[in-house]
C-alpha positions in Angstrom: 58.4 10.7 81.2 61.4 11.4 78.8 60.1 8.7 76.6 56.7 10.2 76.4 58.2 13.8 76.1 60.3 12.4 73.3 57.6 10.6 71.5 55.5 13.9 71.4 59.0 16.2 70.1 59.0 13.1 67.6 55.1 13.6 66.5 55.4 17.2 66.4 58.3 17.2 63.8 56.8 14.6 62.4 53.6 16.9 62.1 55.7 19.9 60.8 57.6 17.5 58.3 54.5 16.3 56.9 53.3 20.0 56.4 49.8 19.7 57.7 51.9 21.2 61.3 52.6 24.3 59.6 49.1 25.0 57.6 47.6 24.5 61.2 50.2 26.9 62.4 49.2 29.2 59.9 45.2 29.3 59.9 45.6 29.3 63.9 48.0 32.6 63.4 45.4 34.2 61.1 42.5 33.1 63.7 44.4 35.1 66.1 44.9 38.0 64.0 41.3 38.2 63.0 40.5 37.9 66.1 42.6 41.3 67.6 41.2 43.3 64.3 38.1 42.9 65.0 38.1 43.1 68.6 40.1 46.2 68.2 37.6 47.8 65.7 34.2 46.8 68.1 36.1 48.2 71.0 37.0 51.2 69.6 33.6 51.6 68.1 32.0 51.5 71.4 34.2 53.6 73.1 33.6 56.5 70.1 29.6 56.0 71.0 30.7 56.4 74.9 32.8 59.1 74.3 29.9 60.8 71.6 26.9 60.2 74.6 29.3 62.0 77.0 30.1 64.9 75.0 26.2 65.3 73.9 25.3 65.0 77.8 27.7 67.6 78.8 26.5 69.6 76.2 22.8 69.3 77.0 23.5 70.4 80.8 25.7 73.9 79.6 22.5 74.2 77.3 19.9 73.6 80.2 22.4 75.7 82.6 22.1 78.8 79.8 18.2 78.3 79.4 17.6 77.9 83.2 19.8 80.6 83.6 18.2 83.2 81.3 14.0 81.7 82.2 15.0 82.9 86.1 16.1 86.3 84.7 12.9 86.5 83.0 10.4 85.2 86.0 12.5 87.3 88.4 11.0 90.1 86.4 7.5 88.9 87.2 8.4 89.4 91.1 9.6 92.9 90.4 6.1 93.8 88.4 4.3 92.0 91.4 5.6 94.2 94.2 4.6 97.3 91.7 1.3 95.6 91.5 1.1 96.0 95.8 2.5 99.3 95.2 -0.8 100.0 93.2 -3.0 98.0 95.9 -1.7 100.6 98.5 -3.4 103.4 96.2 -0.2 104.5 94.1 -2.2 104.6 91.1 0.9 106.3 88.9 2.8 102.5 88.9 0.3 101.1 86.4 2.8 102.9 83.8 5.3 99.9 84.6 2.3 97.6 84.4 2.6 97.2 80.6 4.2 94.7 78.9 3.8 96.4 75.5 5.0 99.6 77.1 7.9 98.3 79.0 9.2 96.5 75.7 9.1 92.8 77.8 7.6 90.8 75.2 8.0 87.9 76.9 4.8 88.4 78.7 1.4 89.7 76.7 -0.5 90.8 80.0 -0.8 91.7 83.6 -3.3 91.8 86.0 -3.7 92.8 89.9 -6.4 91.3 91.6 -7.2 92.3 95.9 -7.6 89.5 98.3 -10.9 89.0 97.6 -10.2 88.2 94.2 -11.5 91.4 92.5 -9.6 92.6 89.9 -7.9 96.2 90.1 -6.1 96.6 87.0 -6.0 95.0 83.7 -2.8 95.6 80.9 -5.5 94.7 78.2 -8.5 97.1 79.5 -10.6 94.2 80.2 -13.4 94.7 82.6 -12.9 91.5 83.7 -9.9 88.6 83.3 -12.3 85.1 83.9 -8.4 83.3 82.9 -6.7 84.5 85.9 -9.7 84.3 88.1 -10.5 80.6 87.9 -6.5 80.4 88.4 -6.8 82.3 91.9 -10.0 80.5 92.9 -7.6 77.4 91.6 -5.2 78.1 93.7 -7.5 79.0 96.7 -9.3 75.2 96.2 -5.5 73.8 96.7 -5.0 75.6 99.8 -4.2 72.2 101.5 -1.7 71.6 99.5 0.4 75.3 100.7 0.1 76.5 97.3 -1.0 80.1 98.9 2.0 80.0 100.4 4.2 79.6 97.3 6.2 82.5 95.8 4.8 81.9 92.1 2.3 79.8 90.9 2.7 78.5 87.1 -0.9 76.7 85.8 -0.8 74.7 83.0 -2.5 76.3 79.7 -6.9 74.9 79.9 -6.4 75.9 75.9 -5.3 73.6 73.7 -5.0 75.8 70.4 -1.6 76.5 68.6 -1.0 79.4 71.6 -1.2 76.7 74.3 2.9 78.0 75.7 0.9 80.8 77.0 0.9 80.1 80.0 -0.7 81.7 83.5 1.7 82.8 86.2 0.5 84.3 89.3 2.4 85.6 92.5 0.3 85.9 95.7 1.4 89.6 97.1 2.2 89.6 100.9 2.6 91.7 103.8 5.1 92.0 106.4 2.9 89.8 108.2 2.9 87.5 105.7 -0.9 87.6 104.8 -2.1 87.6 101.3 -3.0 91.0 100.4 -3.9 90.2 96.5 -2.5 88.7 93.6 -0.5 89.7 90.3 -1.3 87.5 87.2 0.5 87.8 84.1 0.5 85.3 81.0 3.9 84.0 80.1 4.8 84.0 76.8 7.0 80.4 76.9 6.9 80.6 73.1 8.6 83.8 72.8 11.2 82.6 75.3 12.1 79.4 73.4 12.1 80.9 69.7 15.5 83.1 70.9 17.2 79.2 71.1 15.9 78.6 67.9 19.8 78.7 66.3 21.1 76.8 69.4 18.2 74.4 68.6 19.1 74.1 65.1 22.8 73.8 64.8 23.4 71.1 68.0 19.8 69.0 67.0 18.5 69.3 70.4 14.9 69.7 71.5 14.6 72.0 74.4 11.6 71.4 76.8 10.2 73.1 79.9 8.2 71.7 82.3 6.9 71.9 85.7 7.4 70.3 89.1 5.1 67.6 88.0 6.9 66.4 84.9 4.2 67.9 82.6 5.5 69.7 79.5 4.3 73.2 79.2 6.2 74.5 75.8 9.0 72.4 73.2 11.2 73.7 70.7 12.8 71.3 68.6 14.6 72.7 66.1 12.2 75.7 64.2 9.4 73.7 65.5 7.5 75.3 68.4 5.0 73.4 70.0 2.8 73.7 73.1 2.5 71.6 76.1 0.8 68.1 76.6 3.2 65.5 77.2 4.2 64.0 80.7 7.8 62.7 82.0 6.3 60.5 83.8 9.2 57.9 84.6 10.2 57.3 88.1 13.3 58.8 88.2 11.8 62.2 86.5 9.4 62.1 89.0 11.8 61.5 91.9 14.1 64.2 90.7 11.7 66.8 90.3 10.2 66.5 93.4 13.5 66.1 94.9 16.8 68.9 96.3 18.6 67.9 93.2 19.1 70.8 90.3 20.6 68.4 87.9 20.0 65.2 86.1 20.9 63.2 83.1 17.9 61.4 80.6 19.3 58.2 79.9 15.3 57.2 79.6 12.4 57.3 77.2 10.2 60.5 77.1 6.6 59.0 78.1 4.1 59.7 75.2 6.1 59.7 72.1 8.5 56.7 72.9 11.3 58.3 71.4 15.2 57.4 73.2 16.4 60.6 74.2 19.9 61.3 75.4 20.6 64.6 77.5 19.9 66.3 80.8 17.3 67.7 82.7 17.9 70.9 85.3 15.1 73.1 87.7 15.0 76.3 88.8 16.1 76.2 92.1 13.8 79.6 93.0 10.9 78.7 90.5 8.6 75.9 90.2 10.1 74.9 86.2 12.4 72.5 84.8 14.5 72.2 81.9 15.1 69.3 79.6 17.5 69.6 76.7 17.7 66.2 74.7 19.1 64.8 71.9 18.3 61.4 69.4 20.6 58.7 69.3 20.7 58.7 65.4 21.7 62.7 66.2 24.5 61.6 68.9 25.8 58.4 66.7 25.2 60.3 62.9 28.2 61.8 63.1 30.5 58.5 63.9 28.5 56.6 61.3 30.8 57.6 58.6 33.7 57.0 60.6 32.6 53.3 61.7 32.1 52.7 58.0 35.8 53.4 57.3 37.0 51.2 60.6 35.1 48.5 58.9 36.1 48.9 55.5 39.9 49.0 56.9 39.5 45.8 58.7 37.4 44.1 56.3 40.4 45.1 53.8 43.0 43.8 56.4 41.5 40.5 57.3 41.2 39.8 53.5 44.8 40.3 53.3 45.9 38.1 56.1 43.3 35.6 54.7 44.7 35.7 51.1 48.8 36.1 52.8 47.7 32.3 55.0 46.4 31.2 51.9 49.5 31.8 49.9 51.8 30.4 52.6 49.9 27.5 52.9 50.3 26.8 49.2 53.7 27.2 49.4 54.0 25.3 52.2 52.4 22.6 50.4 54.3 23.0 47.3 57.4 22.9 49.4 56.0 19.2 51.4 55.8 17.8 47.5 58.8 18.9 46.0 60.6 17.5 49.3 58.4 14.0 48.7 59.9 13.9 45.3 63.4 14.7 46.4 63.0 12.5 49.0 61.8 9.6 46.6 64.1 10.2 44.8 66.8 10.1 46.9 65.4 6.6 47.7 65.3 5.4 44.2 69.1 6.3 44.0 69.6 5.0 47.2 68.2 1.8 46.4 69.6 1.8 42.6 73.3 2.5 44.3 72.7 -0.3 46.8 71.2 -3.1 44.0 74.9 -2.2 42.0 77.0 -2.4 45.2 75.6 -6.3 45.2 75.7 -6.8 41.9 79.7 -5.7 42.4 80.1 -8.2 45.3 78.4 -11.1 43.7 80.9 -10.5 40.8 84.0 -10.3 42.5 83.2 -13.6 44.9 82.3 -15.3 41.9 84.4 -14.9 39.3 83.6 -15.8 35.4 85.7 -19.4 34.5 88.2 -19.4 32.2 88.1 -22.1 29.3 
């Protein structure tokens, strides 16, 4: 075994000696330090994008929290008009004062309406004789019976029109008695537009698009950016589904929206008293647009580092190998004196055992 461990020390110098040893040595260091640059600078890239889809996450769900926040302030209002709406049912005619959008300054409804059990209408914001909108909605609603929605607090339909006011949506609120029975109904039209257009700025400056829907994933007003736009899309992914028929308030979109096939990143939050969600959402080319110029240095610094370690091996190997042939020539050398010494050294014996003869 100490022959075979000698023999190898013996190859190895021999290896170094001969110079090919120590360009190995250095191409294999230079592999190695390529190898950490570039490891270093993917690693850190993808922690950046980690780091950038958290923060733009968290961001979306304070966003959602605000909206969701502010959009239960505003349909908490529409329970407050609907118990002034009994109060006119029970023959205090002097409440339809507080039954005017316009008048009250709320603008983010357009109209009300009080309608009896039997569906007949008592009072109308807009004068009308008749409101055939909120009508079909209670006759709607009354169709669905099996489905407990006369027993729900607030009912919010889905816009029939498909025109460039389609965020309008219906909202009614079935008005009880102490004994629980439907004594009529207060309709108003929700201005969903008008609510989204005060996030306009929000909307703007973080790139999100803001998105409410209802309990069954369907989109009933978008703003993205200054663009306002009415319902007609569906989330309808599983886990959208699942959540919004769930007990959880919150949620993150790491999924595609279903129509426009677009991969959003954000979060999606209900109204824990009202049947809405909200969906704030960004773009990936949003999330990552900001660390593209950053990545673009990392690059160009490690591209500039690994051409100098390529360049500094390349150098040292040329020297190395300058180094092996100037010791080859010394080394010849030394054996062409060697040898010339050695041939005069017999030359000098051969003289001196034998000797010239005299004459």
């Amino acid at each position: 075994m100490r022959a075979a461990f000698h023999r190898q020390s013996v190859n190895l110098k021999n290896l170094f000696k001969d110079g090919k040893g120590l360009t190995l040595g250095f191409a294999l260091l230079c592999c190695i330090l390529l190898g950490v640059i570039w490891f270093t600078t993917f690693a850190r890239v993808e922690i950046e994008k980690k780091l950038a889809v958290e923060s733009s996450i968290a961001d979306s769900k304070n966003v959602a929290a605000i909206v969701s926040l502010n959009l239960d302030e505003v349909l908490s209002r529409a329970l407050l008009y609907g118990r002034i709406g009994r109060s006119l049912l029970e023959g205090d005619a002097k409440v339809t004062a507080y039954l005017n959008p316009l008048a009250s300054g709320d603008s983010a409804y357009l109209r009300f309406a009080v309608f009896d059990a039997d569906g007949k209408l008592a009072y109308s914001s807009a004068r009308q004789r008749s409101e055939p909108e909120f009508s079909q909605l209670i006759n709607a609603v009354g169709a669905s019976a099996p489905l407990n929605a006369r027993t729900a607090t607030m009912i919010i339909w889905p816009p029939e029109k498909t025109d460039r006011y389609s965020w309008r949506v219906p909202l009614l609120i079935p008005l009880r008695g102490r004994d629980d029975h439907v004594e009529g109904f207060f309709a108003a039209i929700l201005d969903l537009g008008y609510f989204l257009n005060t996030y306009k700025e929000v909307s703007l400056n973080s790139g999100s698009r803001i998105e409410i829907l209802n309990r069954k994933g369907l989109q009933l007003a978008e703003l993205s950016g200054s663009t306002l736009s009415g319902g007609g899309k569906a989330f309808a992914a599983r886990a959208y589904t699942a959540f919004l028929s769930g007990t959880q308030v919150e949620s993150v979109i790491p999924a595609m929206a279903a129509q426009d096939g677009i991969q959003t990143i954000g979060a999606l939050r209900k109204l824990e008293k009202y049947p809405l969600a909200i969906a704030v959402s960004r773009e990936p080319d949003h999330v990552f647009g900001k660390l593209a110029r950053a990545q673009r240095q990392y690059f160009t610094q490690s591209s500039m580092v690994s051409l100098a370690a390529i360049l500094l091996t390349f150098g040292l190997t040329s020297i190395a190998r300058r180094r092996k042939k100037l010791y080859d020539r010394l080394t010849y050398s030394e054996r062409e004196k060697s040898g010339l010494i050695n041939a005069l050294e017999k030359e000098k014996t051969r003289a001196i055992r034998w000797p010239r003869r005299t004459i």
